[in-house]
C-alpha positions in Angstrom: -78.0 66.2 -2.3 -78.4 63.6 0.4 -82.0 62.3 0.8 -84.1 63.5 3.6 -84.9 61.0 6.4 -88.2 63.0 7.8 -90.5 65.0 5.8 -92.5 68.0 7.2 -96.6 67.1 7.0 -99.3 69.9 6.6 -99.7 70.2 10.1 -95.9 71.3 10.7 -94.9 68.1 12.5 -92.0 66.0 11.2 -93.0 62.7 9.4 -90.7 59.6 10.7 -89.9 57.0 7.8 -90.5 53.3 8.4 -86.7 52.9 9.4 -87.2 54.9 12.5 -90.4 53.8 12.7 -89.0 50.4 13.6 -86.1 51.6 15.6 -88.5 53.5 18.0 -90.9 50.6 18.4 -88.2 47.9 19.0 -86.7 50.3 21.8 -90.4 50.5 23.3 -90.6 46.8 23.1 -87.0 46.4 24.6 -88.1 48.7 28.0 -91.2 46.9 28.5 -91.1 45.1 31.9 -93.2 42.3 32.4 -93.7 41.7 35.9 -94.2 37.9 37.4 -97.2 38.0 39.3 -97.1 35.3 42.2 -100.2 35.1 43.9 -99.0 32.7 46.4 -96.5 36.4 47.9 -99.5 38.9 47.8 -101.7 38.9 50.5 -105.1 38.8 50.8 -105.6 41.5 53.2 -103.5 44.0 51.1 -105.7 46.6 49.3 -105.2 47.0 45.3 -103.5 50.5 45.9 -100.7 48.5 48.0 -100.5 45.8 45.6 -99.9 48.1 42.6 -97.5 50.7 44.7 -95.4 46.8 45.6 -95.4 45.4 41.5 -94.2 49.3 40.8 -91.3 49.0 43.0 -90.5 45.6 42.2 -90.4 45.8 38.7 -89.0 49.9 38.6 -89.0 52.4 35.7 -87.4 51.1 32.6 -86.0 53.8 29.8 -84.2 53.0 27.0 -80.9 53.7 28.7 -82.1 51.8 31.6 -83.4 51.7 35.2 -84.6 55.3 36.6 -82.5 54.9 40.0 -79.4 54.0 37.7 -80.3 57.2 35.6 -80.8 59.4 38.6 -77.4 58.5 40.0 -75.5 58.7 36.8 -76.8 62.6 36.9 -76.2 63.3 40.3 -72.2 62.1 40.0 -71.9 64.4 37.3 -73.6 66.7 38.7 -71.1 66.3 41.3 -68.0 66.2 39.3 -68.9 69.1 37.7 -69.6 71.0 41.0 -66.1 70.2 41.9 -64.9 71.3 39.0 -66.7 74.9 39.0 -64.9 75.4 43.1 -61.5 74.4 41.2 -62.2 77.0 38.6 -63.2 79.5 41.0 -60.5 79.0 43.1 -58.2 79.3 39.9 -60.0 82.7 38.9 -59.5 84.0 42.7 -56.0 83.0 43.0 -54.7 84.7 39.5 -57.2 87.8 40.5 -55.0 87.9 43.6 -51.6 87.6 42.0 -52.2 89.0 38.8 -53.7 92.3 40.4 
């Protein structure tokens, strides 16, 4: 019997061993952004809400399987292809309904 690479605690949660221990914390250290703060391009007369809202554009949301924006438009052409592909398959339903009726 193979060995068991998470064990259950008291609690019900799954234990991780140190393997995936290390894999998860090398993948949080991989999508950490660091940001190059110039003082010389910020203004002075820019309020810390603006400043932070500019550095969180600049730098964007990092995942493991990268940018946000690149993630959100990875879905939306599938989400695209497959719409296409549910018309085709409708049309395919109507067309034998039609014929084979």
């Amino acid at each position: 019997m193979a060995k068991r690479s998470t064990r259950t605690g008291r609690d019900g949660r799954r234990k991780l061993n140190e393997s995936q221990l290390q894999a998860y914390r090398a993948r949080k250290a991989a999508t950490v952004v660091e940001t190059p703060s110039d003082p010389a391009v910020e203004h002075t007369d820019t309020s810390q809400a603006e400043r932070s809202y500019r550095r969180a554009v600049q730098a964007g949301h990092v995942t493991a399987w990268g940018h946000v924006g690149e993630e959100y438009e990875m879905i939306r052409a599938d989400l695209k292809r497959l719409f296409i592909i549910t018309i085709l398959m409708f049309i395919i339903i109507l067309v034998l309904w039609f014929i084979l009726a």
